[in-house]
C-alpha positions as CSV (number, residue, x, y, z in Angstrom):
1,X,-36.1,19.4,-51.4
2,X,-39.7,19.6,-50.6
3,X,-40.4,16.3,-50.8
4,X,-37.9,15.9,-48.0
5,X,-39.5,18.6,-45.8
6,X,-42.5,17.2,-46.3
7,X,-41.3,13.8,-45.2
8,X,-39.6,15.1,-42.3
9,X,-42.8,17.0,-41.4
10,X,-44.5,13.8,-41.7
11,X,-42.3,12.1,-39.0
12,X,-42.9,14.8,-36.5
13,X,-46.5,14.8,-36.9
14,X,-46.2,10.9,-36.4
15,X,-44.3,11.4,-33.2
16,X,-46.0,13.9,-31.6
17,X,-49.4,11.6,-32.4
18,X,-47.8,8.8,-30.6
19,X,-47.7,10.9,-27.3
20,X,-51.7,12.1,-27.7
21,X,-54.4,10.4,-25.4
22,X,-57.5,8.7,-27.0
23,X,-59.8,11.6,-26.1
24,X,-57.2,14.1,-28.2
25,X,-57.1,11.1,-30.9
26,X,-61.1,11.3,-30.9
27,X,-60.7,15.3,-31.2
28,X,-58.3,15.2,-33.7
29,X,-60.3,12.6,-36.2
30,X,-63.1,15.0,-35.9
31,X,-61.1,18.1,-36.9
32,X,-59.9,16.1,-39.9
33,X,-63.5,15.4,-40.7
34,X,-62.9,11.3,-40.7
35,X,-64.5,10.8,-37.3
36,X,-68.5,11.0,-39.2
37,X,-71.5,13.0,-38.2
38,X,-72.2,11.4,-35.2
39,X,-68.3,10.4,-34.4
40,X,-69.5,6.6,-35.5
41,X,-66.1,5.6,-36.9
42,X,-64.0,6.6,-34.1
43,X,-66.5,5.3,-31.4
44,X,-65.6,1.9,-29.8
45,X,-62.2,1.9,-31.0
46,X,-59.3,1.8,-29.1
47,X,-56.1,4.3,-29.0
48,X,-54.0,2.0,-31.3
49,X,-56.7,2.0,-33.8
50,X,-57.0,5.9,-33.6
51,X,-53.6,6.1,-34.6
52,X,-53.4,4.4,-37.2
53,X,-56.8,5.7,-39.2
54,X,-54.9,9.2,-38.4
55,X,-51.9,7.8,-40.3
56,X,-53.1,6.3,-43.3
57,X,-55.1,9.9,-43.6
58,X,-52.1,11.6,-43.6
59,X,-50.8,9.1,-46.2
60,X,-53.0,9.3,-48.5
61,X,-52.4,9.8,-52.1
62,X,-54.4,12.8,-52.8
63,X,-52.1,15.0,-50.7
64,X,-49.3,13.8,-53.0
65,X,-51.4,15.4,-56.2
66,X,-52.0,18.7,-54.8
67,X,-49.4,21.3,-55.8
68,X,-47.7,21.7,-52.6
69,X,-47.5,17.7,-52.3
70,X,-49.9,18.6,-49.3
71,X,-48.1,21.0,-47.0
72,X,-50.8,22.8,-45.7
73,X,-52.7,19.8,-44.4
74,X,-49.7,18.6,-42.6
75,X,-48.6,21.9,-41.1
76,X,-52.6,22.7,-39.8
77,X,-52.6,18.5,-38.9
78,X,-49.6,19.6,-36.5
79,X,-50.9,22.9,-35.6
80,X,-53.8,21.0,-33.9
81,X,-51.8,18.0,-32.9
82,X,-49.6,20.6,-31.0
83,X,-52.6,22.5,-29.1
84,X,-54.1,19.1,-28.0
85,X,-50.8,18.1,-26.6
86,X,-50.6,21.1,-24.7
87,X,-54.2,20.9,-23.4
88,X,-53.3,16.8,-22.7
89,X,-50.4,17.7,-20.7
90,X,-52.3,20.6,-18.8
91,X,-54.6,18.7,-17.9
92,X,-52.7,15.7,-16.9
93,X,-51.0,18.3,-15.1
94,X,-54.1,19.4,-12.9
95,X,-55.0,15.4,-12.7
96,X,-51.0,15.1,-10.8
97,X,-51.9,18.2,-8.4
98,X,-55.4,16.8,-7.3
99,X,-54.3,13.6,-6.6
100,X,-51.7,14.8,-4.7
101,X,-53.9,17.3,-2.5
102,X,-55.9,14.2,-2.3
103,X,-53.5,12.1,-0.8
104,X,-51.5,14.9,1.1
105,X,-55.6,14.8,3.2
106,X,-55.9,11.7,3.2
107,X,-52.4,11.8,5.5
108,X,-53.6,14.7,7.3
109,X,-56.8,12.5,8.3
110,X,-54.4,9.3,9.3
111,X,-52.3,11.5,11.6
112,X,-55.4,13.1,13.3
113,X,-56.6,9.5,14.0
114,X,-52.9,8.5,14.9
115,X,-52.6,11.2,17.5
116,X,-56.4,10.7,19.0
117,X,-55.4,7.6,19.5
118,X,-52.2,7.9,21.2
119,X,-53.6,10.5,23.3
120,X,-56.3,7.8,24.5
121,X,-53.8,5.6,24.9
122,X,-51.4,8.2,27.7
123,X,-54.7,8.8,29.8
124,X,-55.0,5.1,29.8
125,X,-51.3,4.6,30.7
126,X,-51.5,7.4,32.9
127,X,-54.8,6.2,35.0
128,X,-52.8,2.9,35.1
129,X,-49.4,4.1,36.5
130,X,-51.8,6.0,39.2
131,X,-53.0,2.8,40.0
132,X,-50.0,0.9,39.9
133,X,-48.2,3.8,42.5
134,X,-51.4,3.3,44.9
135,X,-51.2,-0.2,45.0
136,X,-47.3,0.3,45.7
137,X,-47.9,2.6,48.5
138,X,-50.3,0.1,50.0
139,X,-47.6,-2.4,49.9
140,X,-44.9,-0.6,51.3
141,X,-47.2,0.3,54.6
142,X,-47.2,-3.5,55.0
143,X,-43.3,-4.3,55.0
144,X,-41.5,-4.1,57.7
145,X,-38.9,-1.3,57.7
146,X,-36.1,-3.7,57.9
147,X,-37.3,-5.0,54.4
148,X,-37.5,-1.7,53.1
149,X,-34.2,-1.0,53.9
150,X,-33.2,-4.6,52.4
151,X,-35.1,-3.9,49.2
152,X,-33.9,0.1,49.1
153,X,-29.8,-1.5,49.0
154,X,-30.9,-4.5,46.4
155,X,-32.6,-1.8,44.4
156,X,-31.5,1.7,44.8
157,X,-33.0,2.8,41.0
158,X,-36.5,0.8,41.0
159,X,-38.8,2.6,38.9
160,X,-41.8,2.0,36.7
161,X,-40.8,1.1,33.2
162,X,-42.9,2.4,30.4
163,X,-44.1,0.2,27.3
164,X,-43.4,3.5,25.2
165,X,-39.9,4.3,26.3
166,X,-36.5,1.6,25.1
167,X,-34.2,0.6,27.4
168,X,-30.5,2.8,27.2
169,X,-27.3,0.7,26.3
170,X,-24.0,2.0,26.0
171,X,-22.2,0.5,23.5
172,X,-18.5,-0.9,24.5
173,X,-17.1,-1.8,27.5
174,X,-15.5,0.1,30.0
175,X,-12.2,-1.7,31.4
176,X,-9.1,-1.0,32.7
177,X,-7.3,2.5,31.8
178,X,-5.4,2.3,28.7
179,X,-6.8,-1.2,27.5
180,X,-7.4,-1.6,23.6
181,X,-10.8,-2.9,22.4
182,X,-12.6,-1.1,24.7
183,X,-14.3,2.1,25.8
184,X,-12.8,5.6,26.3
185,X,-13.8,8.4,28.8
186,X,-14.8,11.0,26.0
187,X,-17.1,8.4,23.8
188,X,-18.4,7.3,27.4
189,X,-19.2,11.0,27.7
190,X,-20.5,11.1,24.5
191,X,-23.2,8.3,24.7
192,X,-24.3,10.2,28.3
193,X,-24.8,13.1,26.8
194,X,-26.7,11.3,24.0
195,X,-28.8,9.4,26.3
196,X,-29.7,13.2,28.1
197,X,-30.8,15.0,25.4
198,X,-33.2,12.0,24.3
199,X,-34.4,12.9,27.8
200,X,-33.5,9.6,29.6
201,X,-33.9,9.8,33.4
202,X,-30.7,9.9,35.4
203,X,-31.1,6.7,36.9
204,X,-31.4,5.1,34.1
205,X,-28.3,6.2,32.8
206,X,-26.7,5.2,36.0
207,X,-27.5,1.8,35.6
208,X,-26.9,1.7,31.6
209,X,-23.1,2.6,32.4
210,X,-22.8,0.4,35.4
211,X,-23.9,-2.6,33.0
212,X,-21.4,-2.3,30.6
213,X,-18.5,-2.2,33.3
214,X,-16.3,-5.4,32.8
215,X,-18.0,-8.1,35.4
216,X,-15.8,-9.2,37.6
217,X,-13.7,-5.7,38.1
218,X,-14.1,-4.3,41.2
219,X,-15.2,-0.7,39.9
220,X,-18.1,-2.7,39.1
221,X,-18.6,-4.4,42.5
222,X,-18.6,-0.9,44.3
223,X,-20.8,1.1,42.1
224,X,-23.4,-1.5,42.6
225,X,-23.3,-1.7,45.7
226,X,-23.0,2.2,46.5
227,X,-26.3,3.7,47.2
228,X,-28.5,7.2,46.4
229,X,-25.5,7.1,43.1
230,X,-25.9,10.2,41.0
231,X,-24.9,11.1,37.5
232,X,-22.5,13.5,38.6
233,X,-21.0,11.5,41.1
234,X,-20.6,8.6,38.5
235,X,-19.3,10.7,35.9
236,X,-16.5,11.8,38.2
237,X,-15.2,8.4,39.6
238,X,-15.0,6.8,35.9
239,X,-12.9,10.0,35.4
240,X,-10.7,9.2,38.1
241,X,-10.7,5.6,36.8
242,X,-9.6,6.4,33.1
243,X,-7.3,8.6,35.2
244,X,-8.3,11.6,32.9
245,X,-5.5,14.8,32.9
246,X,-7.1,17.9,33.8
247,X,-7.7,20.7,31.7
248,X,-4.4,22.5,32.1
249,X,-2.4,19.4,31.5
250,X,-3.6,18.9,28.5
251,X,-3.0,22.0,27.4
252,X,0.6,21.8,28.6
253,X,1.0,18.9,26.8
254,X,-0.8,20.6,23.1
255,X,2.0,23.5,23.4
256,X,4.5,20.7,23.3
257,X,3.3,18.3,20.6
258,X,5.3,17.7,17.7
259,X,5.0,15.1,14.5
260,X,6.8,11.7,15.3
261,X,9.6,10.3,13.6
262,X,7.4,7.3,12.4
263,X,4.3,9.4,12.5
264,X,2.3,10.4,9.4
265,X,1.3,14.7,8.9
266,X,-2.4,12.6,8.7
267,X,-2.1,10.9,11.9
268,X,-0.3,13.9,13.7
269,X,-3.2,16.0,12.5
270,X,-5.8,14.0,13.1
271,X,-4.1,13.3,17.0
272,X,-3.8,17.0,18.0
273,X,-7.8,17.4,16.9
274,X,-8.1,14.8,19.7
275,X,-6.2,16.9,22.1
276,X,-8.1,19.8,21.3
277,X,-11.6,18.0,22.0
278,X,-10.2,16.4,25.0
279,X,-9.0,19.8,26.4
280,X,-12.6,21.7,25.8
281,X,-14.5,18.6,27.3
282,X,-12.3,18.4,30.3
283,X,-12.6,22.2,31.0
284,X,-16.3,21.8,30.9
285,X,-16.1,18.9,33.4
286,X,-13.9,20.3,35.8
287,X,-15.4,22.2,38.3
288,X,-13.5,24.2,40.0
289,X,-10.0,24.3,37.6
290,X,-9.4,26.6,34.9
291,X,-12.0,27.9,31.9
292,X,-10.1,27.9,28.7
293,X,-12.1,29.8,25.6
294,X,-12.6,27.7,22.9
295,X,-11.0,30.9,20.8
296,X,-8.2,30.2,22.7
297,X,-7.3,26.6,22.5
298,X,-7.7,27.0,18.7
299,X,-5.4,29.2,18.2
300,X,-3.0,27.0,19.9
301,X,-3.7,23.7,18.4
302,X,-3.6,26.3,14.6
303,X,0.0,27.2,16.1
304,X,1.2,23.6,17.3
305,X,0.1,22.0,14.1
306,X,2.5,24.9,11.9
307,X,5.3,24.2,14.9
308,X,5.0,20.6,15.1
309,X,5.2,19.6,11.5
310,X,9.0,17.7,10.2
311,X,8.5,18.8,6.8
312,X,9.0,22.3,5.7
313,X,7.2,22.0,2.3
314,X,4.3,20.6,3.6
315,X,4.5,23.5,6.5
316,X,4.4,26.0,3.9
317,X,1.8,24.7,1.9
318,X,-0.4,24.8,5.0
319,X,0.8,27.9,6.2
320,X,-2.1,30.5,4.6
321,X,-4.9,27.8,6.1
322,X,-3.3,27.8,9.5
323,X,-3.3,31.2,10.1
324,X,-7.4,30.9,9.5
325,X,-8.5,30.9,13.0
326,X,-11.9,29.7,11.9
327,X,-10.9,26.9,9.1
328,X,-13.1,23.7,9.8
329,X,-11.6,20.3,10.6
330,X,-12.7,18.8,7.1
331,X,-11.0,21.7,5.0
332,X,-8.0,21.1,6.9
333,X,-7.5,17.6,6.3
334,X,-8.6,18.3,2.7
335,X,-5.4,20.7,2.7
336,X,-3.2,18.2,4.4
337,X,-3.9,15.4,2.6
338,X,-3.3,17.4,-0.8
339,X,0.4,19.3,0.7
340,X,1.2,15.3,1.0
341,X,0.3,14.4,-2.6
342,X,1.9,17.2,-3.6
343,X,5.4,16.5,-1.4
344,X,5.3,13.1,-2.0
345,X,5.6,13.7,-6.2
346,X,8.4,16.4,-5.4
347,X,10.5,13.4,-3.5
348,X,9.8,10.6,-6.3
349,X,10.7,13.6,-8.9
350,X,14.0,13.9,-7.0
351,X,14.7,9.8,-7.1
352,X,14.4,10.0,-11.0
353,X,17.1,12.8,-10.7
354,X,19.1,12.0,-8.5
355,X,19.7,8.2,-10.4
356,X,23.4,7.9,-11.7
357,X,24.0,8.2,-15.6
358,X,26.1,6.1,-17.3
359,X,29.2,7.5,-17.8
360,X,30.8,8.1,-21.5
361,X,34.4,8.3,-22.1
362,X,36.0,9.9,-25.2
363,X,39.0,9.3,-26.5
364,X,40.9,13.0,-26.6
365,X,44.1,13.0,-29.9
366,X,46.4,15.7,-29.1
367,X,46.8,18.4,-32.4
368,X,50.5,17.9,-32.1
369,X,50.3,14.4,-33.2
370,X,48.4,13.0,-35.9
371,X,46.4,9.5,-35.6
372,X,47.7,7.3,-37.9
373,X,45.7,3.8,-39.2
374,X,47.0,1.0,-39.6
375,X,46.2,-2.7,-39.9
376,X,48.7,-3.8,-36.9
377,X,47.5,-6.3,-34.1
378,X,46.6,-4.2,-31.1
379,X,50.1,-5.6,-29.1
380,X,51.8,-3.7,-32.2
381,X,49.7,-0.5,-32.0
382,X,50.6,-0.4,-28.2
383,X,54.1,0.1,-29.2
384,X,56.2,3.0,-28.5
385,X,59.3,4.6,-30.1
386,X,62.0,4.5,-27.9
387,X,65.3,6.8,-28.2
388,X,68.3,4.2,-28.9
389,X,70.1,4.8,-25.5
390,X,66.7,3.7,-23.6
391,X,66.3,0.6,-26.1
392,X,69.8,0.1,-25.6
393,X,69.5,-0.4,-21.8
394,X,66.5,-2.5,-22.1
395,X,68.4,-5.1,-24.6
396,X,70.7,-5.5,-21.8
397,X,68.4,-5.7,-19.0
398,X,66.8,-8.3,-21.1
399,X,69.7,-10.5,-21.8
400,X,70.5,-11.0,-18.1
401,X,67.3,-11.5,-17.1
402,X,66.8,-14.5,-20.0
403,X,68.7,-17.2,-18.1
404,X,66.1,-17.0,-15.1
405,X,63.5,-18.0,-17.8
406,X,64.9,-20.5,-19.2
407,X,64.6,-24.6,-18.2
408,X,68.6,-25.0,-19.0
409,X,71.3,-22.0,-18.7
410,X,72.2,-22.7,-22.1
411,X,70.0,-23.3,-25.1
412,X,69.9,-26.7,-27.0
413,X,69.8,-26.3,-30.3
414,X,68.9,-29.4,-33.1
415,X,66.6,-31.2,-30.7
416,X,65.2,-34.6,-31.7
417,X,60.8,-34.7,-31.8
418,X,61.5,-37.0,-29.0
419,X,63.7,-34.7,-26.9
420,X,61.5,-31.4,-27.8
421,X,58.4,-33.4,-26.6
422,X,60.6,-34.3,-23.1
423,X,61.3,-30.2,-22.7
424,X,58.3,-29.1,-23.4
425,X,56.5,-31.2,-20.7
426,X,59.0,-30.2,-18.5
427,X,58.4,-26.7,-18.8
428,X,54.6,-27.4,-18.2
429,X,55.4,-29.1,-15.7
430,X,57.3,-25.9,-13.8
431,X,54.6,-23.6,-14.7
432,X,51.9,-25.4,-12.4
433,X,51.6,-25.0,-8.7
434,X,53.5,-27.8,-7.0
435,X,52.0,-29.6,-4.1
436,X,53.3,-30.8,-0.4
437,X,54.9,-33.8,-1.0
438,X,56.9,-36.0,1.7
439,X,59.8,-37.9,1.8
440,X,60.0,-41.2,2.0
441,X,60.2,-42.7,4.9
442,X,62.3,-45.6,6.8
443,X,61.6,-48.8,4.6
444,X,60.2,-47.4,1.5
445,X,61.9,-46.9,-1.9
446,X,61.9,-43.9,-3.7
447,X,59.4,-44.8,-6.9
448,X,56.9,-45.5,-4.2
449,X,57.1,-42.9,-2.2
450,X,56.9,-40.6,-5.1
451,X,53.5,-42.8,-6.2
452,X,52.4,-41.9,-2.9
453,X,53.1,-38.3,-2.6
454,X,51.3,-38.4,-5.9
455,X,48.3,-39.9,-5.8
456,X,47.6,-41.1,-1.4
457,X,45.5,-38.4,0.6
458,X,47.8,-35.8,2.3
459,X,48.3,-35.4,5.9
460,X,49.4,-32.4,7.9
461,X,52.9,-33.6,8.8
462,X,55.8,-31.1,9.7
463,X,57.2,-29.3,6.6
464,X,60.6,-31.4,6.0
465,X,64.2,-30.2,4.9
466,X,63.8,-29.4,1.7
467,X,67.8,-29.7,1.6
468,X,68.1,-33.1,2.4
469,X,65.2,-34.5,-0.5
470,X,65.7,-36.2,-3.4
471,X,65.8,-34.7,-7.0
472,X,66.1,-35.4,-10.0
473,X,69.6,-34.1,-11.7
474,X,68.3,-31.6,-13.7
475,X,66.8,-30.0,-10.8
476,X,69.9,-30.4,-8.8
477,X,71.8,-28.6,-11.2
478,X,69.4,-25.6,-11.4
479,X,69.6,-25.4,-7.1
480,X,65.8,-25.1,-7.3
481,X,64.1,-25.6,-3.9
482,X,60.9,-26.8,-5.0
483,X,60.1,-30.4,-5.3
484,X,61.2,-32.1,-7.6
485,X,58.3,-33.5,-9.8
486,X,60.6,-35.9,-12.3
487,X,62.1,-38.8,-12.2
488,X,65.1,-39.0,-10.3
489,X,66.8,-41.8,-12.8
490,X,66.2,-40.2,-16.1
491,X,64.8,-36.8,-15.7
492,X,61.4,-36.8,-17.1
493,X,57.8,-35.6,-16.7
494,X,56.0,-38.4,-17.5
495,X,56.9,-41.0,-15.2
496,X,57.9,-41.4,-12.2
497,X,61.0,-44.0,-10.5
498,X,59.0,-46.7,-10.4
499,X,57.5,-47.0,-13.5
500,X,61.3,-45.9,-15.5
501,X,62.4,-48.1,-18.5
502,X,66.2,-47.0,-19.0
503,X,67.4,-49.1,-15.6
504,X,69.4,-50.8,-18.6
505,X,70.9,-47.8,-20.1
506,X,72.0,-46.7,-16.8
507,X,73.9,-49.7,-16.0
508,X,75.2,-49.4,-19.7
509,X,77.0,-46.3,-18.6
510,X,78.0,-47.4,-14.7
511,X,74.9,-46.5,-13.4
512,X,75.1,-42.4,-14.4
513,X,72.5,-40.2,-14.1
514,X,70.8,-39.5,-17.5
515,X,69.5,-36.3,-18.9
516,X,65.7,-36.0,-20.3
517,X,67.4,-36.8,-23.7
518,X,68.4,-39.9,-22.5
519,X,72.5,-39.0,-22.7
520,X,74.9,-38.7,-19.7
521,X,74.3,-36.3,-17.4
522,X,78.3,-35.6,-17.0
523,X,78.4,-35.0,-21.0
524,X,79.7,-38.3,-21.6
525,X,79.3,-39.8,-25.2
């Protein structure tokens, strides 16, 4: 443990000897009596050196023999260390502060010259502009008055300009009245003002504003050519150009102000501190209309921005701020801006509500009647137990509705592969949707009309009696009144009148129709 202290001891002292200066390095050697008599081991050497004699001293091994492993050397080492730093920074201190005041005179001495200077320099400028207004007056009794009066119209605001003193320029462009991109009455105002309290001559102003009229409008054109044109006079034609509303309009129209559909509670906000401005600056210009009291048209705009908001949770939030009468602007849109973070979480809160859950259904069993499992098809679970005079009347309902079902009225039993194969495509051939096929007409037989009707591309002809076409037997005998979509010599499905091999079969038996089985179709054997 105390070789750790002194270890740790040993790196403070090493810091704290990294910050000294030489002449505490120099101080220090001698108090650790390594410097010699006449300081001849320290002399010459630089600050890097110092430190490093001062370490090895504090390394050496006889401080590791003593019995404290040479704690008292190191604390008294820091002791001093610590008092030399103190001095160091003292004095560095008092170095900082004269050099300072040395400087802060040495500015003092600069500006004394500065200002002698400049002060020579306005009895020059004013001994010259003396001269300059004699030599004008000694010109002017030369002209003739009708070039005075020339030069007067030219030049109505002619006057000396000054090396010292920069030009005024408005910045924008005044056109026409409600025209974007360019200058408005109040910051027109505004930059006047300005250009006033930097103590601008009038004229000067005059001719600032008419130079950043349009060229080419005619507002332009007159003020240039108007003569003996004050700043008051100007200031009230460019009103009547922006076609300004007076004072009490415009507080007519803040009573009645309300948020737009489209309209932000920023924008709104920010448009009725517009109003208010534009209501206090014109009540200042006019002369001779009404006075309103500041006091006064805040209290208004306070109530028309409460009364003129859509929402009401972003009217309530504001509601403690507005009745403030002496809020400032930036708090207020501070305020707003946080009531719309604030309604504008509540509404995306209510779109995760109001989203539709999937609905669950669950299958409700009665306690009357027991579910029961079995391993039936689901057609078979479907099934219910009917009493016997219901299934009664259903058997018989059944049995007279069978023969509409069925391709023959009475069912043939023992059929050959041959003559089940014949049936079966004949009841396929029922169950699909039949086409429009025609007659055929004068000149044609019947196998290749029926080709035709088959396979040629239809045309929108008049629907035909469908009593008068031809069918096969079969379908004859049923009285169907669709079309007939066998052959009419044998009966079958798969081919058609012309393409029908039993022409000699027929003739075998007179020329009788045959059935799909290929026997008579008047049950001759």
């Amino acid at each position: 443990m105390a070789s750790s202290e002194v270890e740790q001891l040993q790196i403070e002292i090493f810091r704290e000897l990294c910050e000294l200066p030489r002449d505490a390095l120099v101080e220090l050697c001698d108090f650790l009596c390594i410097a010699g008599g006449a300081l001849e081991h320290v002399t010459g050497k630089s600050r890097g050196a110092l430190i490093k004699i001062v370490s090895c001293h504090m390394q050496r091994e006889e401080l590791e023999k003593q019995e404290d492993d040479g704690m008292t050397d190191l604390l008294l080492c820091k002791d001093k260390m610590t008092e030399l730093l103190a001095a160091a920074n003292l004095t560095q201190q008092q170095t900082q502060e004269a050099d300072l005041q040395e400087e802060q005179r040495q500015k003092e001495r600069e500006e004394e010259r500065i200002r002698k200077e400049i002060e020579a320099l306005q009895l020059q400028l004013a001994a010259t502009q003396k001269q300059s207004e004699k030599d004008k007056s000694d010109t002017r009794e030369i002209q003739t008055p009708a070039f005075n009066s020339m030069l007067t119209q030219s030049t109505p605001h002619s006057y000396p300009p000054t090396p010292w003193h920069k030009d005024l320029k408005i910045s924008g462009q005044i056109g026409e009245p409600g025209q974007k991109d360019r200058l408005t009455f109040s910051s027109l105002a505004r930059q006047i003002e300005h250009g006033r309290s930097k103590g601008v001559p009038e004229p000067e102003i005059v001719d600032a504003v008419i130079r950043s009229i349009i060229p080419g409008m005619g507002l332009r054109s007159y003020l240039e050519g108007k003569a003996n044109l004050t700043l008051p006079t100007l200031r009230r034609i460019l009103r009547s150009h922006y076609q300004e509303k007076s004072a009490t309009e415009l507080y007519k129209q803040l009573t009645s102000e309300v948020q737009g559909i489209k309209e932000t509670p920023q924008n709104f906000l920010i448009r009725t501190f517009d109003l208010r401005q534009k209501i206090l600056f014109a009540s200042q210009e006019d002369e001779s209309g009404l006075k309103y009291d500041p006091g006064l048209v805040q209290n208004m705009f306070l109530h028309t921005v409460l009364t003129g908001l859509q929402n009401d949770n972003i009217k309530r939030d504001l509601q403690p701020y507005l009745e403030q009468t002496d809020i400032s602007d930036e708090l207020l849109l501070e305020r707003m801006n946080t009531a719309c973070a604030y309604e504008t979480e509540r509404q995306n809160k209510k779109k995760l509500l109001g989203q539709p859950r999937p609905a669950t259904i669950h299958a409700v069993q009665s306690s009357d009647t027991p579910v029961e499992k079995s391993d039936k098809s689901p057609g078979q679970q479907n099934s219910v137990k009917l009493p016997p005079t219901v299934a009664l009347q259903l058997e018989a309902m059944r049995s007279e509705m069978a023969p509409q079902y069925t391709p023959q009225h009475q069912p043939q039993y023992n059929l050959s592969p041959r003559q089940s194969q014949r049936q079966y495509n004949f009841q396929q051939t029922q169950n699909q949707p039949q086409g429009y096929w025609f007659p055929p007409g004068p000149g044609q037989s019947g196998g290749t009309a029926q080709y035709q009707q088959r396979f040629a591309p239809q045309r929108s002809f008049p629907p035909p009696n469908r009593g008068r076409m031809k069918k096969c037997f079969g379908c004859q005998q049923r009285g169907t009144e669709e079309y007939c979509t066998h052959c009419f010599r044998c009966g079958s499905s798969e081919h058609y009148l012309a393409g029908c091999r039993v022409r000699g079969q027929q003739e075998q038996f007179g020329g009788e129709p045959l059935n799909e089985d290929g026997s008579l179709a008047w049950g001759r054997e």
